[in-house]
Structures are given as structure tokens and as C-alpha cells.
DOLO-261758 format. One record per residue: residue number from 1; residue in one letter; x, y, z of N, C-alpha, C, O, CB in turn. Coordinates in Angstrom, 3 decimals, padded with zeros to 6 digits. Glycine has a CB too. Example, Ala and Ser with C-alpha at 12.3 -4.5 7.8 and 13.67 -1.06 7.14 Angstrom:
2
   pos   code       n_xx       n_yy       n_zz      ca_xx      ca_yy      ca_zz       c_xx       c_yy       c_zz       o_xx       o_yy       o_zz      cb_xx      cb_yy      cb_zz
     1      A    013.190   -005.690    007.800    012.300   -004.500    007.800    013.200   -003.300    007.800    014.236   -003.319    008.465    011.308   -004.473    009.046
     2      S    012.850   -002.250    007.080    013.670   -001.060    007.140    012.900    000.030    007.870    013.409    001.138    008.039    014.084   -000.598    005.725
END
This chain:
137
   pos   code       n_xx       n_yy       n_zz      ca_xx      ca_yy      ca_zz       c_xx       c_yy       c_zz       o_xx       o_yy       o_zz      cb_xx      cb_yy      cb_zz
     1      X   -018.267    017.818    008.246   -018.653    019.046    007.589   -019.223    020.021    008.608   -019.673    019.684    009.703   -019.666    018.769    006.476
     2      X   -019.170    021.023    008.230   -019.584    022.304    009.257   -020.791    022.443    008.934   -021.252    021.896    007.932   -018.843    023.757    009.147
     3      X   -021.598    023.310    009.852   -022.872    023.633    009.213   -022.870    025.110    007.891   -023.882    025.708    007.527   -023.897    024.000    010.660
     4      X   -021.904    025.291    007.566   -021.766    026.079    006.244   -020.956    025.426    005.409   -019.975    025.923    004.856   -021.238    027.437    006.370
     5      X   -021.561    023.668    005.232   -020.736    022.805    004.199   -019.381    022.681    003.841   -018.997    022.276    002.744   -021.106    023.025    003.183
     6      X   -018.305    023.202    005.229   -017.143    023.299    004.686   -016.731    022.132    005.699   -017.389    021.782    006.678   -016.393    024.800    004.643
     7      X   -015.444    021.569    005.247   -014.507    020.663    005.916   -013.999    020.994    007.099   -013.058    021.783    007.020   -013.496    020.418    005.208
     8      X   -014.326    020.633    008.249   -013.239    020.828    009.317   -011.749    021.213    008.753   -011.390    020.683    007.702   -013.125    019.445    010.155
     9      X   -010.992    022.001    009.338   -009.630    022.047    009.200   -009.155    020.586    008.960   -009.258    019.531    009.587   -008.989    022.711    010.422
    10      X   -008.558    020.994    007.720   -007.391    019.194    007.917   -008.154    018.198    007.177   -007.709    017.500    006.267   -007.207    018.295    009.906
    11      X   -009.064    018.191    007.533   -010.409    017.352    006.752   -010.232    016.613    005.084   -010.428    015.558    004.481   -011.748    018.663    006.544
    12      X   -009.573    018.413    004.830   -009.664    017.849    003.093   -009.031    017.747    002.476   -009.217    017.643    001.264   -010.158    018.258    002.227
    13      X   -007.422    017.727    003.380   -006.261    017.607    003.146   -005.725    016.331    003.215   -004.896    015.728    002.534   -005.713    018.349    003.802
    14      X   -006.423    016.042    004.246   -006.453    014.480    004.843   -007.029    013.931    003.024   -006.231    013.924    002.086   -008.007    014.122    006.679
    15      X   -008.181    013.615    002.906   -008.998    013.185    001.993   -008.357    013.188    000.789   -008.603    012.320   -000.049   -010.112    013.852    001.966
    16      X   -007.239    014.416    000.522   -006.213    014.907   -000.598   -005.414    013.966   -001.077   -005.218    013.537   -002.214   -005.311    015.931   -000.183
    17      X   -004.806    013.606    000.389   -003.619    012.983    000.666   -004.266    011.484   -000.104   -003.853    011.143   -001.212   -003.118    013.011    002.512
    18      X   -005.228    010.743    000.589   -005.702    009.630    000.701   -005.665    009.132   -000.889   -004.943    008.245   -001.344   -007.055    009.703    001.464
    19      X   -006.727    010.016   -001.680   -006.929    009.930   -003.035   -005.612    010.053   -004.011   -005.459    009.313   -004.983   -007.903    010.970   -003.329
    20      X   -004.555    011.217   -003.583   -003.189    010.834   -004.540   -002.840    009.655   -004.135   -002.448    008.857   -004.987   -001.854    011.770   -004.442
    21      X   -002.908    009.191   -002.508   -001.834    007.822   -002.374   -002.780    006.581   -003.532   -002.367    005.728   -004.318   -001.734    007.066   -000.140
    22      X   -003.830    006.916   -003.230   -004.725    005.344   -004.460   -004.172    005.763   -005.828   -003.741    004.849   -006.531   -007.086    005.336   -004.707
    23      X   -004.118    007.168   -006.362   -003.468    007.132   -007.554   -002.125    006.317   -007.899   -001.880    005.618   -008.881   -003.268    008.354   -007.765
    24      X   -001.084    006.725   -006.430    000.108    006.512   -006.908   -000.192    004.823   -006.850    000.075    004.124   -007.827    001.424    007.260   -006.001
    25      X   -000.763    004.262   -005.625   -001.143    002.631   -005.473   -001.358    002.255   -006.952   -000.439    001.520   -007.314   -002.682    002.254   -004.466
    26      X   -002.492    002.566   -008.205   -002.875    002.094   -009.216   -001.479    002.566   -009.813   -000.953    001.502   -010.140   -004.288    002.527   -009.746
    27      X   -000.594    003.598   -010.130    000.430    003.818   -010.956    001.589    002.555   -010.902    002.099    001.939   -011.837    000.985    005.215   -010.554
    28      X    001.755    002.449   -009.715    002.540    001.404   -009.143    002.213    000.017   -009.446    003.007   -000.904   -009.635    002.517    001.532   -007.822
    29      X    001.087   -000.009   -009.464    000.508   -001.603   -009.549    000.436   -001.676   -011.129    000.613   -002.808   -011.579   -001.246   -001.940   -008.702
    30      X    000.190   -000.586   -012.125   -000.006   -001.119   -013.301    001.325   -001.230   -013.534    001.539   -002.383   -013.909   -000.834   -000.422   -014.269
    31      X    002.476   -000.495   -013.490    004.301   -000.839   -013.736    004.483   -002.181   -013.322    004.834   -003.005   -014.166    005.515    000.157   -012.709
    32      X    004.288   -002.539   -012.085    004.894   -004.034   -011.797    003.683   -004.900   -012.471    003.991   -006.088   -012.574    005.159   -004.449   -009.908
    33      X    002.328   -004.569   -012.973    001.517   -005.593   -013.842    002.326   -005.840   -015.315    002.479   -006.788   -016.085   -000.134   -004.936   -014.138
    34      X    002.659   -004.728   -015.260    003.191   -004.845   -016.920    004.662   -005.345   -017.172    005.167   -005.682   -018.243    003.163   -003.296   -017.672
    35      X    005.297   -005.303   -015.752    006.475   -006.083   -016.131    006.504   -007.384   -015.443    007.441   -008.165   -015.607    007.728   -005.343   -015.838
    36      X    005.520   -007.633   -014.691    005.251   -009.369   -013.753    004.490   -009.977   -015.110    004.316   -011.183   -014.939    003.804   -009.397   -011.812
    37      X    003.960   -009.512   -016.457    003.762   -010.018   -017.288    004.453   -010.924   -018.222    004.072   -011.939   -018.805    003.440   -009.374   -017.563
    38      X    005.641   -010.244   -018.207    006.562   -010.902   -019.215    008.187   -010.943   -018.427    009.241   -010.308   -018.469    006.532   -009.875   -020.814
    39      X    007.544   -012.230   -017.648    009.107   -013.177   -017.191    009.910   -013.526   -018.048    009.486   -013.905   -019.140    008.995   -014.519   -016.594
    40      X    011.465   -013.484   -017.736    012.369   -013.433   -018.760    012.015   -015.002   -020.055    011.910   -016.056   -019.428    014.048   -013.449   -017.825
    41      X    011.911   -015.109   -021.047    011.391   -016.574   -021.533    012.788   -017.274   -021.466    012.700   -018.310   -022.125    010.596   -016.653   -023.251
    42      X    013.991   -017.138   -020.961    015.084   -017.971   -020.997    015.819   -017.934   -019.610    017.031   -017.852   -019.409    015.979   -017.565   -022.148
    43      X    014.883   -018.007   -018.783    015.218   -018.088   -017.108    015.857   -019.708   -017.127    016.096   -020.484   -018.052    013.481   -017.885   -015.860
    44      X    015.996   -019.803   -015.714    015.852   -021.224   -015.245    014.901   -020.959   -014.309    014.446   -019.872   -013.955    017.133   -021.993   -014.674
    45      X    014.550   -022.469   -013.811    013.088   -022.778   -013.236    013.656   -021.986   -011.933    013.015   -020.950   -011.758    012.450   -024.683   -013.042
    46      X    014.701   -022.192   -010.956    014.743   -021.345   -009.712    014.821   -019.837   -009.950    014.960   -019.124   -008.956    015.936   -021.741   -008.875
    47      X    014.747   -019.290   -011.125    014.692   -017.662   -011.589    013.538   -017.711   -011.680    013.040   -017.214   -010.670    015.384   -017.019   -012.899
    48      X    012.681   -018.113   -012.488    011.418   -018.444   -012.671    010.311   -018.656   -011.483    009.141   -018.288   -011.383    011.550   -019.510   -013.358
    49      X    011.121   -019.355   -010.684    010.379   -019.250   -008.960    010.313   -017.890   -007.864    009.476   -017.538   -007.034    011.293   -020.333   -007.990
    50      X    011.863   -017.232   -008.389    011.928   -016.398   -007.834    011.052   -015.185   -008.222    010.345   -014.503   -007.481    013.019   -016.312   -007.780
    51      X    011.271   -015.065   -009.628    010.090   -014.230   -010.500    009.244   -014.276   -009.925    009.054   -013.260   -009.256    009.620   -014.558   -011.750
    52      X    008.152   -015.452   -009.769    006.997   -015.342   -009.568    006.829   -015.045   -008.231    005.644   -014.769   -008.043    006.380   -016.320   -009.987
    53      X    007.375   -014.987   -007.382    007.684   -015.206   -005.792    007.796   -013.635   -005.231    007.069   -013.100   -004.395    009.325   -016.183   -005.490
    54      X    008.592   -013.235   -005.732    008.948   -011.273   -005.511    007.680   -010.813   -006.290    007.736   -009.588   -006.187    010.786   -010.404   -006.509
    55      X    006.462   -011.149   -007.081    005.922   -010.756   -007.779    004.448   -010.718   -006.917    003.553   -009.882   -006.790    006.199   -011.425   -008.968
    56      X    004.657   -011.857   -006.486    003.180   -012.518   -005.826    003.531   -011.442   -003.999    002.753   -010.608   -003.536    003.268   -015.183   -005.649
    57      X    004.748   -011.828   -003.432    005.102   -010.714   -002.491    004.636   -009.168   -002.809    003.741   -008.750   -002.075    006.609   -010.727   -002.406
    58      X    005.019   -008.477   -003.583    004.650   -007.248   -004.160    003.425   -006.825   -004.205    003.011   -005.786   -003.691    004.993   -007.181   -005.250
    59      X    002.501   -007.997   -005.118    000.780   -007.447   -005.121    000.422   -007.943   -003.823   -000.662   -007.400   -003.611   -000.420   -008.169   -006.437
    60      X    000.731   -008.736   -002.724   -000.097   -008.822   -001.396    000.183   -007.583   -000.829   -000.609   -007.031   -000.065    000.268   -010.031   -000.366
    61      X    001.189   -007.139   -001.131    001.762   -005.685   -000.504    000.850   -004.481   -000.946    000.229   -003.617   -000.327    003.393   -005.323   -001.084
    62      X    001.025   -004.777   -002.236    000.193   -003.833   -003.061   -001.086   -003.604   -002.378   -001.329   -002.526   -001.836   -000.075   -004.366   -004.491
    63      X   -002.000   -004.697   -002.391   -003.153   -004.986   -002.115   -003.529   -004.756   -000.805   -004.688   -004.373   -000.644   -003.346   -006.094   -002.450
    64      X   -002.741   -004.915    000.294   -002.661   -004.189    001.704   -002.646   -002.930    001.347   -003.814   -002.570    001.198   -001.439   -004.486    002.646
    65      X   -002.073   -002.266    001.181   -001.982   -000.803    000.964   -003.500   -000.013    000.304   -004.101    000.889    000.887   -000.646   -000.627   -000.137
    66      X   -003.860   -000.558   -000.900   -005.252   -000.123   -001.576   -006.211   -000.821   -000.124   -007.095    000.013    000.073   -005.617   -001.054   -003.552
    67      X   -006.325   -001.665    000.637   -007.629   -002.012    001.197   -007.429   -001.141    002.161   -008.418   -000.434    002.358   -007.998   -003.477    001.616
    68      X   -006.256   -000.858    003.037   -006.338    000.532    003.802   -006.577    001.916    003.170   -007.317    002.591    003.886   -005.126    000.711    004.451
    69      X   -006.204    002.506    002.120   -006.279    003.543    001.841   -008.152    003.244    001.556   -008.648    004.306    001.932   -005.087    004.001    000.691
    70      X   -008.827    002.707    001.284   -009.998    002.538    000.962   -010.817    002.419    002.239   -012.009    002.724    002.204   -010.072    001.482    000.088
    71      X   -010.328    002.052    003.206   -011.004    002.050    004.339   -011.114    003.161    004.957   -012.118    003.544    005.558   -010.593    001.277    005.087
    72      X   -009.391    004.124    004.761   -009.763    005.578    005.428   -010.530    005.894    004.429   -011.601    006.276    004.900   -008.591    006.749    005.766
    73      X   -010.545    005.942    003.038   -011.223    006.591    002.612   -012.817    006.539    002.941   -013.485    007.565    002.814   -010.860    006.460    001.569
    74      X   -013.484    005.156    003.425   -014.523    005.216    003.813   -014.689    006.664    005.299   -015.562    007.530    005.370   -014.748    003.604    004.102
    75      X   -013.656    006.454    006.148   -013.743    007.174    006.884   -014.382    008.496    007.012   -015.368    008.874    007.645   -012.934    007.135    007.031
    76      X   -013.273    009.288    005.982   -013.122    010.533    005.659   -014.794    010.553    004.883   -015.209    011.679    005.160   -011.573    010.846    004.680
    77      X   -015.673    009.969    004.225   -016.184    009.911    003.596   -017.768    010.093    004.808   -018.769    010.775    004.588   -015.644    008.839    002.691
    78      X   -017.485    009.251    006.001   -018.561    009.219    006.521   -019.100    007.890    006.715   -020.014    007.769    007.530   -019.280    009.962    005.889
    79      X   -018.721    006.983    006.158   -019.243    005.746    005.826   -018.656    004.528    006.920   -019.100    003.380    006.926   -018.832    005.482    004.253
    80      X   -017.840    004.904    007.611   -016.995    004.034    008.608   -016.783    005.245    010.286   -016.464    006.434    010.281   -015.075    003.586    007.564
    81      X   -017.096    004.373    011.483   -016.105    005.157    011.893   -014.766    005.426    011.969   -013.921    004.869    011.268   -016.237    005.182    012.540
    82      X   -014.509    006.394    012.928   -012.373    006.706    013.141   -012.515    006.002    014.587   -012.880    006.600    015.599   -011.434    009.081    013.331
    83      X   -012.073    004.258    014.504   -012.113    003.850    015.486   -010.409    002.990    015.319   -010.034    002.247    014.412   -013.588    003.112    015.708
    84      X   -009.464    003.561    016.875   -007.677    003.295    016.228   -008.351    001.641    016.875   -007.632    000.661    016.682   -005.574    004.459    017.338
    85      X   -009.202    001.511    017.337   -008.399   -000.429    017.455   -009.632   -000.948    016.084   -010.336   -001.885    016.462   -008.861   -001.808    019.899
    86      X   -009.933   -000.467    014.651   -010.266   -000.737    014.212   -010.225   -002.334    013.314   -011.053   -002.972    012.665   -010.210    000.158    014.132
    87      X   -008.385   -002.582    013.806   -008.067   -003.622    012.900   -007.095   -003.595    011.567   -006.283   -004.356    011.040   -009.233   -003.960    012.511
    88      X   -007.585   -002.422    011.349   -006.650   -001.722    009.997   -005.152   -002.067    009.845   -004.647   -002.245    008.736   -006.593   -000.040    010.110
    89      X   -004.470   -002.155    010.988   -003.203   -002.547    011.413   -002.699   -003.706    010.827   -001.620   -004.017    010.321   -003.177   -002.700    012.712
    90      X   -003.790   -004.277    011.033   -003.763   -005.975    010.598   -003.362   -006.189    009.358   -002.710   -007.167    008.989   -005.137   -006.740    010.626
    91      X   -003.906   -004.878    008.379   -004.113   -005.446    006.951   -001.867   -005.209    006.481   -001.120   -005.795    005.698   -005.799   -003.970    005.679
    92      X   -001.636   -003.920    007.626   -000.254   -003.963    007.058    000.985   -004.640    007.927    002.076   -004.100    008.112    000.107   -002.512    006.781
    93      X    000.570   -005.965    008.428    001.500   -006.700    009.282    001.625   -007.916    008.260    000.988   -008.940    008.511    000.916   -007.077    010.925
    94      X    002.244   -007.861    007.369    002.423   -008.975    006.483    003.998   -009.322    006.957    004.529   -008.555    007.761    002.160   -008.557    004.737
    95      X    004.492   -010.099    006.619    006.047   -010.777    007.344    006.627   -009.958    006.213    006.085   -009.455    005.229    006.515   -012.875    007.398
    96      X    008.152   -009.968    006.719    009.366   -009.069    006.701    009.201   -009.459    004.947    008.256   -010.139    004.547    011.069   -009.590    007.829
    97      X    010.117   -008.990    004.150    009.972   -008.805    002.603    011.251   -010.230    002.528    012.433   -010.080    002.838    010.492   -006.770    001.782
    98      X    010.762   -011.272    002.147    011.984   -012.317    001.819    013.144   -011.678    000.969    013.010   -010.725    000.202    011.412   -013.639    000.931
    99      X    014.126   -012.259    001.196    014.921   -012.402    000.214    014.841   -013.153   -000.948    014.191   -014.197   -000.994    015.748   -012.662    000.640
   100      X    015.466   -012.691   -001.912    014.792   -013.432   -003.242    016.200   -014.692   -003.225    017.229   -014.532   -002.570    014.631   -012.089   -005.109
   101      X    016.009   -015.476   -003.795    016.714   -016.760   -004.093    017.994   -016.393   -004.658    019.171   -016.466   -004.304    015.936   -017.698   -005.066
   102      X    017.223   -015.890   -005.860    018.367   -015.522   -007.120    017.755   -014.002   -007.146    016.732   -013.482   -006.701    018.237   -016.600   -008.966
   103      X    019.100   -013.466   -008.023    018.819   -011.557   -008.213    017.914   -011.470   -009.057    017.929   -012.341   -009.927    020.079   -010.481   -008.857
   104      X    016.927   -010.526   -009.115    015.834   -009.853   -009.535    016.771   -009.513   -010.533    017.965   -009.268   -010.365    015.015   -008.789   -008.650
   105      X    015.969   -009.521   -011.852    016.367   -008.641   -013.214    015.763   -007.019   -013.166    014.600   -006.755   -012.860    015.609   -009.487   -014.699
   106      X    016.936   -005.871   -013.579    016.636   -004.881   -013.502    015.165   -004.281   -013.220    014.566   -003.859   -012.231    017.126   -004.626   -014.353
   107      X    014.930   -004.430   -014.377    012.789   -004.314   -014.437    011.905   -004.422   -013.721    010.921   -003.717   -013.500    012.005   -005.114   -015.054
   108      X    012.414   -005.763   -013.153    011.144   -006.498   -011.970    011.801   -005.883   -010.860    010.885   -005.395   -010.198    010.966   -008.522   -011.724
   109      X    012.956   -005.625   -010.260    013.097   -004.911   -009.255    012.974   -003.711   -009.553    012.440   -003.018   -008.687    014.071   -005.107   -008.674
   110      X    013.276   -003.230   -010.460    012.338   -001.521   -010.401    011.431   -001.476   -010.311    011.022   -000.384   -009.917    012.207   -000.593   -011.295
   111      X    010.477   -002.456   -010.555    008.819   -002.390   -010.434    008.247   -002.295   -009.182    007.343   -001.589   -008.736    008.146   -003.572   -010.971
   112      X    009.614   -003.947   -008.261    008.938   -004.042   -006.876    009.067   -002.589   -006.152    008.043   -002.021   -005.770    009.697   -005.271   -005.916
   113      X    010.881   -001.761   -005.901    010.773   -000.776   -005.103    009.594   -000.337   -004.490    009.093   -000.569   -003.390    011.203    000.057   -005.630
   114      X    009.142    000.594   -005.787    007.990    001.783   -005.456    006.965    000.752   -004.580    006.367    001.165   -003.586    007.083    002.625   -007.143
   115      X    006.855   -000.450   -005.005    005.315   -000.903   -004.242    005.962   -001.064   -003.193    005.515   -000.264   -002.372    004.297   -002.303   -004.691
   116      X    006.710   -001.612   -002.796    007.962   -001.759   -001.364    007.901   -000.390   -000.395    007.977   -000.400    000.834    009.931   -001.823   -002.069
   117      X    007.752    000.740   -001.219    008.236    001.807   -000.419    006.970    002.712   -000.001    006.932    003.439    000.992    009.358    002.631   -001.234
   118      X    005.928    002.529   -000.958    004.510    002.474   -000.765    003.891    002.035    000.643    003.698    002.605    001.717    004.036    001.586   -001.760
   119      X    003.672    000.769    000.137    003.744   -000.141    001.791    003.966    000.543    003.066    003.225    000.803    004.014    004.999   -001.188    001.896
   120      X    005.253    000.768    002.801    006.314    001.146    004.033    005.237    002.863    004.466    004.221    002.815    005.160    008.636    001.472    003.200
   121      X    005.561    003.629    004.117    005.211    005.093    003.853    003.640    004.825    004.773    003.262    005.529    005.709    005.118    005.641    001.811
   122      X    002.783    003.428    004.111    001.066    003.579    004.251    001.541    002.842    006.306    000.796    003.178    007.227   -000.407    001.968    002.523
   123      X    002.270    002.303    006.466    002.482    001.376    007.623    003.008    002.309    008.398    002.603    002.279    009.560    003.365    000.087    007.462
   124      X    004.153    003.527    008.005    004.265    004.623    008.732    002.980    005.849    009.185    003.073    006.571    010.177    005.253    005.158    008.000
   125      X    001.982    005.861    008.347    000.999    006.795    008.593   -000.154    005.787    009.348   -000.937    006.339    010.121    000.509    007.603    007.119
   126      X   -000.246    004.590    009.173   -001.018    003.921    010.452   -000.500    003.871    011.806   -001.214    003.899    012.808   -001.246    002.571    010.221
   127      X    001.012    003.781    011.805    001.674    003.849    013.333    001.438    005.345    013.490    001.435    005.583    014.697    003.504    003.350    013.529
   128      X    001.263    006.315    012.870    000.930    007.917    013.185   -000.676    007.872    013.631   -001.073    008.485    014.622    001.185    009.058    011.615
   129      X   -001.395    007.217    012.932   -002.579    007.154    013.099   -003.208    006.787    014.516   -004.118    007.337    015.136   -002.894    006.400    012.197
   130      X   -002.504    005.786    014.793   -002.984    004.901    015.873   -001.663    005.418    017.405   -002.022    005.041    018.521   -002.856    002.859    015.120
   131      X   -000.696    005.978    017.346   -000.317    006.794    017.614   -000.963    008.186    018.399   -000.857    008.545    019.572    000.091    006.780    016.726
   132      X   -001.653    008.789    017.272   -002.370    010.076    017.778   -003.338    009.848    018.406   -003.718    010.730    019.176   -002.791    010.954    016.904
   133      X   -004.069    008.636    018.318   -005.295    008.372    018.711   -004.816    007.770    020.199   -005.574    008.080    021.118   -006.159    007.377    017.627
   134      X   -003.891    007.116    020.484   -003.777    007.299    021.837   -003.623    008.328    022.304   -004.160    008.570    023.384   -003.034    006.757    022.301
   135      X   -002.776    009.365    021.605   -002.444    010.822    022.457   -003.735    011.139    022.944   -004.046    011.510    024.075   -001.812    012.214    021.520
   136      X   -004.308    010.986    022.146   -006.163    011.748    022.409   -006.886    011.245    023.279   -007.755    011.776    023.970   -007.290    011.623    021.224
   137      X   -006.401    009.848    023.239   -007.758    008.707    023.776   -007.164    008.664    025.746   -007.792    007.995    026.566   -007.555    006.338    022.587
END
């Protein structure tokens, strides 16, 4: 903050950004909650594995994504420093997205995408992040 209470340039755009991405994170996470709820009831057990498997993949994904956006948000907030070998990196190096066994039913793969592409998008703005901070550093 400036000393006439305003945001540095960028500041609150940054902070903008941060708070829609947790919106879209919770939008995303309640779609694939509500359809990781109700597995097909006439699967077979290796559909049934796979179900649960692309499902349980998805919310670790999910869940990487909200603990970073929450951490910049501490940032932006004041509450953390802006330090790039913070670690943060860590939270989005989860292994490559398996292949599923058997095909995903319409639903549950529409659910995973968005959290899939989420992910991806939050792992592109940490390689920007940590990125700039070498330019600087």
C-alpha cells in the first residue's frame, strides 16, 4: 500500500485475479463433488476403480491449486512473504494425469476437464512467477 492507502500498480489486479481463480477452484470442485457422488450403480468393479481413481486424481489436483492460490493470497495480503524459492512449486508437481483404465462416462469427464485445466493454467502462472523473479533476482 502507498502512503495514500492505494495499491501499488498491479497490486489489485493481481489480488483480482487470485480471488476469481478460488471462485472458479470452488465452482469446479462443487461440479466434480456432485457428480464423484453418484457413480454409475451398474458399473463393473474395474469401472468402479476407475471412477474412483480419476476422481481421487482430480481433488489432489483440485486441492493443489486452492493451497497455492491461498498462499498467494496470503502474500498479496501481507501475511507471507514474495519469496520464488518459497516451495510453492512443490504443491503443483504432482505426477503426469494417469490414464484411466476404462473410459470415463460423459459427466465424470466433464467434471474432471475444468479441474485438469485449472491445475494446468495455476502451474503456468507459478512457472511465470518464479520465472520473473529470477529476471529480477
Amino acid at each position: 500500500m502507498s502512503a495514500q492507502g492505494e495499491s501499488p500498480a498491479g497490486e489489485g489486479a493481481t489480488a483480482s485475479l487470485t480471488v476469481a481463480l478460488l471462485r472458479e477452484a470452488v465452482a469446479v470442485g462443487e461440479r466434480l463433488r456432485a457428480v464423484a457422488a453418484t457413480p454409475p450403480s451398474e458399473a463393473e468393479p474395474l469401472e468402479l476403480l476407475g471412477w474412483h481413481a480419476a476422481v481421487l486424481d482430480a481433488t489432489s489436483r483440485l486441492a493443489a491449486v486452492v493451497a497455492w492460490l491461498l498462499a498467494r493470497r496470503a502474500v498479496e495480503s501481507g501475511e507471507r512473504a514474495d519469496d520464488p524459492e518459497d516451495g510453492l512449486q512443490r504443491l503443483l508437481e504432482l505426477p503426469p494425469r494417469p490414464q484411466p483404465a476404462v473410459e470415463l462416462p460423459p459427466p465424470l469427464a466433464g467434471a474432471i476437464a475444468p479441474v485438469v485445466a485449472l491445475y494446468e493454467r495455476i502451474r503456468r502462472l507459478e512457472a511465470l512467477r518464479r520465472q520473473s523473479a529470477g529476471a529480477s533476482g
